[in-house]
C-alpha positions in Angstrom: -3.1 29.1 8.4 -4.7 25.6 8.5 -2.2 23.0 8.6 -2.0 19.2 7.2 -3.3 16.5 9.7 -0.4 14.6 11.2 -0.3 11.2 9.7 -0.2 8.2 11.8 0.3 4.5 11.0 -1.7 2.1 13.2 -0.1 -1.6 13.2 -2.3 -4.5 14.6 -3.8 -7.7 13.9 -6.5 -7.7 15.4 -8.8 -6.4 12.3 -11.5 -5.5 15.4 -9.0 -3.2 17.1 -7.7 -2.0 14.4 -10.8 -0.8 13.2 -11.6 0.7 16.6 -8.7 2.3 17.2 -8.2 4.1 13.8 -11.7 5.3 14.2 -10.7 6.8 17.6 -7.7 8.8 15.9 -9.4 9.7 13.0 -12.4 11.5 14.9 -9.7 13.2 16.8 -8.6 14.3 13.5 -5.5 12.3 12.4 -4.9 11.0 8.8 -4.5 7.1 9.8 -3.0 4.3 7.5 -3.6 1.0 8.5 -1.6 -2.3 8.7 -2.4 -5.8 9.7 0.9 -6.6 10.3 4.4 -5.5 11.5 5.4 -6.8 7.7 2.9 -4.7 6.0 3.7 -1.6 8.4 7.5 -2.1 6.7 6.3 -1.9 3.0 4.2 1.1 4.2 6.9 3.0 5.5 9.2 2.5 2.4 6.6 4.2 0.3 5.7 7.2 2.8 6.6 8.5 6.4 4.4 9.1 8.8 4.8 11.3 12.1 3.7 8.4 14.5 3.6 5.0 14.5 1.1 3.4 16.9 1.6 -0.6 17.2 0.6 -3.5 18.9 3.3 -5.4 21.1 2.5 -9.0 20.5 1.4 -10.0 16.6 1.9 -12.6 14.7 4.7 -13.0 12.5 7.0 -9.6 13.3 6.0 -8.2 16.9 6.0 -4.5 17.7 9.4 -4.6 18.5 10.9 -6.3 16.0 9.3 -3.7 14.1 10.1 -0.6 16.3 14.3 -2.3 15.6 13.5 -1.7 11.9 12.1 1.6 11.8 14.0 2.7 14.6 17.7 1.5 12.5 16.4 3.8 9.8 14.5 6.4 11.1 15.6 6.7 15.0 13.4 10.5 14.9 10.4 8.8 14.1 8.3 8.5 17.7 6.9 4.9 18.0 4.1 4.4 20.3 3.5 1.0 21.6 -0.3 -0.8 22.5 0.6 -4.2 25.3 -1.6 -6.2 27.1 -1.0 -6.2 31.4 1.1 -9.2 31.1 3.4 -8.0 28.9 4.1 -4.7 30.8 7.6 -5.1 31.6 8.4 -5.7 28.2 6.9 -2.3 27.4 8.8 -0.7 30.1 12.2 -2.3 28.7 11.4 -1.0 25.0 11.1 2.7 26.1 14.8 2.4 27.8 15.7 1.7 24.0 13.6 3.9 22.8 10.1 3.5 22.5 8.4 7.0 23.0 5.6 5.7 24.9 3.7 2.7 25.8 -0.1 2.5 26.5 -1.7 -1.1 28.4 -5.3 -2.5 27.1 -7.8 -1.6 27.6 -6.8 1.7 27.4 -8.5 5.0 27.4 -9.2 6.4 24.3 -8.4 10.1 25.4 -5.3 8.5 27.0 -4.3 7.4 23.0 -4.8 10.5 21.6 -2.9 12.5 24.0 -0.1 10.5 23.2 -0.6 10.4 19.5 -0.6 14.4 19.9 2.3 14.6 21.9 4.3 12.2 19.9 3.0 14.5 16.4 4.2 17.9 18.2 7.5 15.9 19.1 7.9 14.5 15.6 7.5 17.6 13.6 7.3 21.1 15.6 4.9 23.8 14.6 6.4 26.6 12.0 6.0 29.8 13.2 2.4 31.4 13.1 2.1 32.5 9.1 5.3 30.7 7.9 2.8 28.1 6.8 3.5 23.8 7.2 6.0 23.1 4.3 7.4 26.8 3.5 10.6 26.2 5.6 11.6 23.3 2.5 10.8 25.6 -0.2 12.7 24.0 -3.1 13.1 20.4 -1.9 11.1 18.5 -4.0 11.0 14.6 -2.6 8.9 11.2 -2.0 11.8 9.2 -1.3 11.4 7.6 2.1 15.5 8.0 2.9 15.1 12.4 1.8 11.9 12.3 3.8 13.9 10.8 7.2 16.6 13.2 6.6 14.0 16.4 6.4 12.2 15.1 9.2 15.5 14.5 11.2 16.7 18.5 10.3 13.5 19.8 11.6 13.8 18.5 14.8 17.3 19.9 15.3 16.6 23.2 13.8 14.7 24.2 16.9 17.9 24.4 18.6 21.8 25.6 18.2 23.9 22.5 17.6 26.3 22.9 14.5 25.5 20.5 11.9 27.5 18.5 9.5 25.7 17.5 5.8 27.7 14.8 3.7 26.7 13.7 0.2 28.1 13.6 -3.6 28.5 17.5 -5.0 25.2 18.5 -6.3 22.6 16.7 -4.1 21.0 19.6 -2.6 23.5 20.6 0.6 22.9 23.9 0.3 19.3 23.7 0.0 19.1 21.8 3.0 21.1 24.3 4.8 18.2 26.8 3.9 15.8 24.8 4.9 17.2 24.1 8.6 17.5 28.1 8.9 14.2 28.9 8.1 13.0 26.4 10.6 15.3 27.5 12.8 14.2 30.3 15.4 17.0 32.1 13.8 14.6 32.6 10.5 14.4 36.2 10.3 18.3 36.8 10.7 20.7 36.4 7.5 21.8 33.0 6.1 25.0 33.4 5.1 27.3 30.9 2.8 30.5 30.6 1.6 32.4 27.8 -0.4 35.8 27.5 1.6 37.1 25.6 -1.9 36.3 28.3 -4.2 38.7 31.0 -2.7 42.4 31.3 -2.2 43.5 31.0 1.4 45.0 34.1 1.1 41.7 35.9 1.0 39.4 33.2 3.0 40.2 34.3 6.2 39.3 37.6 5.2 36.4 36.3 3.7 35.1 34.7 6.9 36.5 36.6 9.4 36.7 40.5 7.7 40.0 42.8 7.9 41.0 46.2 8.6 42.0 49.0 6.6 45.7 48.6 5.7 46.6 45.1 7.2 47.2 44.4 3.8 48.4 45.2 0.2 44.6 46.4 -1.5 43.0 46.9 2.3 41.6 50.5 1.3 38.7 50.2 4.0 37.3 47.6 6.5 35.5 44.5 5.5 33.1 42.8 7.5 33.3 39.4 7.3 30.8 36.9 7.0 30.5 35.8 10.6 29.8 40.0 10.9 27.6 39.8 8.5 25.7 36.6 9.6 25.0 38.1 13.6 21.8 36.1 14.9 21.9 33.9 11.9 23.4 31.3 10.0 26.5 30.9 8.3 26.9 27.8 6.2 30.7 26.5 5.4 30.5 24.7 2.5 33.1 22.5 1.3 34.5 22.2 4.9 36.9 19.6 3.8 39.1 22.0 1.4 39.6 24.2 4.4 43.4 24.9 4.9 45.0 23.4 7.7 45.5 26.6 9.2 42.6 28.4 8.7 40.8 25.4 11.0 43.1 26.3 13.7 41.9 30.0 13.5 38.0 28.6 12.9 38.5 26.2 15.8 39.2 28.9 18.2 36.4 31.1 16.9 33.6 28.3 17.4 35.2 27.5 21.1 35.4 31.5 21.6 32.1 32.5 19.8 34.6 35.9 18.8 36.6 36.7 15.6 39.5 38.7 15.3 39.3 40.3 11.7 42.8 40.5 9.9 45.1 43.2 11.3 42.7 44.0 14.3 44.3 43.8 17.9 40.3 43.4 19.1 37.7 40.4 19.4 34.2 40.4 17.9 31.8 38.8 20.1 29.5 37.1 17.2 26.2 34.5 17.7 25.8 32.2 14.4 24.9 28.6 13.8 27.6 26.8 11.5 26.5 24.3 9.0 29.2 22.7 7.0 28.8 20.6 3.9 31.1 18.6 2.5 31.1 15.7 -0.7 34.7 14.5 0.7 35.6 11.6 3.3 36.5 13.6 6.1 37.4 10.7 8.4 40.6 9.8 5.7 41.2 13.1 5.7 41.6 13.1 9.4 44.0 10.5 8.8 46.3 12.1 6.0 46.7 15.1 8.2 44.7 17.7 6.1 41.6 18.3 8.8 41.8 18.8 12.1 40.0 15.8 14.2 39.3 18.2 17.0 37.3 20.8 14.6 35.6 17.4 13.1 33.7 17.0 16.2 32.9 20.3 16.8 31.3 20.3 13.5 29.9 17.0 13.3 27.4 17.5 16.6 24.6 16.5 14.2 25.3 15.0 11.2 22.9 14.3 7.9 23.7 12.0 4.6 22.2 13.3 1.6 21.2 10.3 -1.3 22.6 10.7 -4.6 20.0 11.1 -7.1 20.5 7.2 -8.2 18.9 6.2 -5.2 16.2 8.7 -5.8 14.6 7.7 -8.6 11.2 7.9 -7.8 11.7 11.8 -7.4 13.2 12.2 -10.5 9.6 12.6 -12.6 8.8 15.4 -9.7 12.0 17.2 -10.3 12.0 16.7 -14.0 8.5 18.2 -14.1 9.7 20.8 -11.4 12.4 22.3 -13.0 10.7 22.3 -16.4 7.8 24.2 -15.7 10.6 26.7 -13.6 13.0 26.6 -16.6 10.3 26.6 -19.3 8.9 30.0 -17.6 12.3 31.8 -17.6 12.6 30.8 -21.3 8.9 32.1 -21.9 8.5 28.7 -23.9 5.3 26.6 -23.7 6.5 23.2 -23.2 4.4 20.5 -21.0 5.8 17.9 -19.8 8.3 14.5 -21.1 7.5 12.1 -23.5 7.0 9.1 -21.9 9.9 7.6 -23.2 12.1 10.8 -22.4 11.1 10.5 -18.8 12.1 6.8 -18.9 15.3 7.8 -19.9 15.8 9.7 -17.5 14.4 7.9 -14.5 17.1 4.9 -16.5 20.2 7.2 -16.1 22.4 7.1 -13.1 23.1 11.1 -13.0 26.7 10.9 -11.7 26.0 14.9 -11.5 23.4 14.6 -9.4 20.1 16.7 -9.3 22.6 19.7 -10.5 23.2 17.7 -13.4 19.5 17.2 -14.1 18.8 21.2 -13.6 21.2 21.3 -16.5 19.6 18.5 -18.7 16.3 19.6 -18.4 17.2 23.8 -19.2 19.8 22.3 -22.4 16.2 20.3 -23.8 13.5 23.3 -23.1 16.3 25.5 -24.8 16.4 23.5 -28.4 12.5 22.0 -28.4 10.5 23.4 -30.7 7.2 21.6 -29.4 5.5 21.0 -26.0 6.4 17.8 -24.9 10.2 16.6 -24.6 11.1 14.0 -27.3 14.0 11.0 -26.3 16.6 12.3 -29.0 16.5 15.7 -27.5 16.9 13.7 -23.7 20.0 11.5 -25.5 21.5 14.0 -27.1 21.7 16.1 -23.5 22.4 13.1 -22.2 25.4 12.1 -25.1 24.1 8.7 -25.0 22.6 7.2 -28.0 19.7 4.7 -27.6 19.8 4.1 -24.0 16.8 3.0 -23.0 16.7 -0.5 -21.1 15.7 -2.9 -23.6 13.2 -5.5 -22.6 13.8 -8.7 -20.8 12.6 -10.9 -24.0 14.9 -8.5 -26.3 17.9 -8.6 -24.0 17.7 -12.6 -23.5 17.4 -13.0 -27.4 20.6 -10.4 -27.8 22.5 -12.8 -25.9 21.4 -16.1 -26.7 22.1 -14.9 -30.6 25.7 -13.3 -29.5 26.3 -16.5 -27.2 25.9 -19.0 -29.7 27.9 -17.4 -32.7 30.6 -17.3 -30.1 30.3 -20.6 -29.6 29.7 -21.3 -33.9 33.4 -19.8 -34.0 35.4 -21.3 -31.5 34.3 -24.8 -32.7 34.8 -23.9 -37.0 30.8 -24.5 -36.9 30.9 -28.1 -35.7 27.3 -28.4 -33.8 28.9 -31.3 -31.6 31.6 -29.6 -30.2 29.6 -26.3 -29.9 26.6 -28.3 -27.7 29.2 -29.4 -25.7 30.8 -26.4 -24.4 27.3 -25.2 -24.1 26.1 -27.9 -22.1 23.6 -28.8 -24.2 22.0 -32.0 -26.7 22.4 -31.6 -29.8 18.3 -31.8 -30.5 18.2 -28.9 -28.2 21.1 -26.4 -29.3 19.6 -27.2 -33.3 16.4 -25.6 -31.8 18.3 -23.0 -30.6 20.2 -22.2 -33.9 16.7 -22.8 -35.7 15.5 -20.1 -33.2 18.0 -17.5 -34.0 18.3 -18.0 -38.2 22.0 -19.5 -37.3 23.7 -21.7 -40.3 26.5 -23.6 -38.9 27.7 -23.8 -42.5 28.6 -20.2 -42.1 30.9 -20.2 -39.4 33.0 -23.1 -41.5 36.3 -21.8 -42.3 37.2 -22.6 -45.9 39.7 -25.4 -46.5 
């Protein structure tokens, strides 16, 4: 299956070398963005991520590594490659001690560059299995946001291996999706993903739940159960909503995850059993570490890797593509034939702040294709599944001249309508704050209070 060319962003100021040296990468068939300055490269980056940076050491303005600090504070997966002159080698040297993936000296040799480009893209984001295709192992994750894009780049990397991985983010920002995706990236693809919310069972049957029982070890035992570690063998069990684990079922999962063995309920026996955990969680674990109600010792076995999903209100440039994702999924399964947003729907919705998060906009956008009767979403029916009632951001003139009117009839009735006193408080001549009452239809007679 053909597969994407890995992007590269090349940062110099030199416009010669910069020319010369995306031409290089691009016969060697990289997709190269260009950037005449470590500025530039910045504003770049916020808009897309690429799988190598390539930069020169000494520019004008930011340097290379001012600008390998600010990509590396954000996005420490991302490989940065950087281009020095001879003089300036030991400054290369020190940069890959914190960090730097490689360093190359001018005049270099152009195979030289892109065997390190290459190596850098394998590093950065490691071939899916043959037939799996590029993107299949983030079916469902529909994103543009630079912040999403460092944490899926981030999860691919460590889904090559075994460590247990912690996600954290607000309920309803795609955990569980995530979860998938580092499975199916995971050599553990073909083996079963398992998942179980540890908040949405009693703790009386969790543990059975988890770790399966025997016939008769308890009232309503009739047979054995195989639990979902059983159940999960070769795979990957995800634990979501760690955090409302009893206390003393972490004991019991502590000792599993140091063991790699379970002991169903009632059994004598161990289970030798080979899953990767990944735990999700929307609550502070660290607090609860300090109240006493998780274990700080299963914490860290947990929280080998960790990733923090963005709530949807720092999103909002995805929330056109999931708006427009969902509905042609939901308008589908309805067998309705509806298009897209009105304009000013989908500004309403880019506008709100979706406390729910991307749940709550699966639920908004399958409450509108229910009621429409047409193909394109109005605002009222977007309002109404919102419950709000006009809220779309007025404009700045509008807003100022809401204010300024509101402002001065506050100020009209704390004076009795004396245009002195009122341009006073205000701060203001009296020419001036007559232009302004002039401006807004404002009769100082009215606000008089009768003898």
């Amino acid at each position: 299956m053909s597969r994407s060319p890995a992007k590269v962003l090349l940062i110099d100021d030199d416009a010669d070398l910069l020319r010369l040296v995306s031409i290089r990468l691009r016969s060697a068939g990289f997709d190269v963005i260009t950037a005449e300055s470590g500025e530039r490269a910045l504003a770049l980056l916020a808009a897309a991520t690429p799988q190598v940076v390539v930069t020169d050491l000494r520019m004008s303005g930011m340097d290379g590594m001012a600008l390998f600090e600010q990509i590396h504070r954000s996005n420490p997966a991302l490989p940065v490659i950087i281009l020095t002159a001879h003089g300036t080698i030991p400054d290369a040297v020190a940069a890959t001690q914190r960090g730097v993936f490689s360093y190359l000296t001018k005049p270099f040799d152009g195979r030289d560059l892109v065997s390190q480009v290459t190596r850098a893209a394998q590093v950065s984001a490691p071939a899916t299995a043959a037939g799996d295709g590029n993107n299949d192992w983030k079916q469902g994750i529909v994103t543009r946001n630079p912040a999403f894009e460092t944490v899926l780049s981030r999860a691919k990397l460590v889904a090559v291996g075994d460590a247990s991985v912690l996600l954290r983010g607000e309920s309803g920002t795609g955990k569980e999706l995530l979860a998938q995706a580092i499975h199916r990236a995971s050599p553990r693809r073909n083996r079963p993903f398992m998942a179980i919310n540890c908040g949405a069972i009693p703790e009386a049957l969790l543990e059975s739940e988890l770790f399966g029982h025997t016939r008769g070890s308890f009232t309503g035992a009739t047979r054995d159960h195989v639990g979902l570690f059983q159940a999960a063998e070769g795979g990957t069990v995800l634990l979501d909503e760690i955090g409302d684990m009893p206390v003393a079922l972490q004991v019991k999962l502590l000792r599993v995850l140091q063991e790699r063995a379970i002991r169903p309920v009632g059994s004598t026996q161990t289970i030798p059993v080979d899953v990767r955990i990944i735990s999700a969680t929307h609550r502070d674990l660290e607090a609860a570490i300090r109240d006493g109600s998780f274990r700080e010792d299963l914490y860290y076995r947990l929280n080998v890797v960790s990733f923090i999903l963005p709530p949807t209100r720092e999103r909002r440039e995805d929330i056109p593509l999931l708006a427009s994702h969902f509905l042609a999924q939901i308008a589908g399964k309805y067998g309705k034939t509806v298009n897209a947003f009105s304009a000013d729907a989908l500004a309403l919705l880019v506008q709100y702040d979706w406390p729910g998060n991307v749940r709550e906009l699966v639920n908004v956008v399958e409450q509108v294709v229910a009621l429409t009767t047409n193909a394109v979403i109005s605002t009222s029916l977007v309002e109404n599944a919102l419950r709000i009632k006009g809220a779309q951001l007025d404009s700045f003139e509008n807003a100022r001249g809401h204010f300024e009117r509101d402002y001065l009839s506050r100020l009209l009735k704390m004076t009795n309508g004396n245009v002195t006193h009122a341009a006073r408080l205000a701060k203001r001549n009296r020419t001036e704050f007559y232009k302004l009452l002039h401006r807004h239809h404002l009769e100082p007679a009215l606000f008089k209070t009768p003898a």
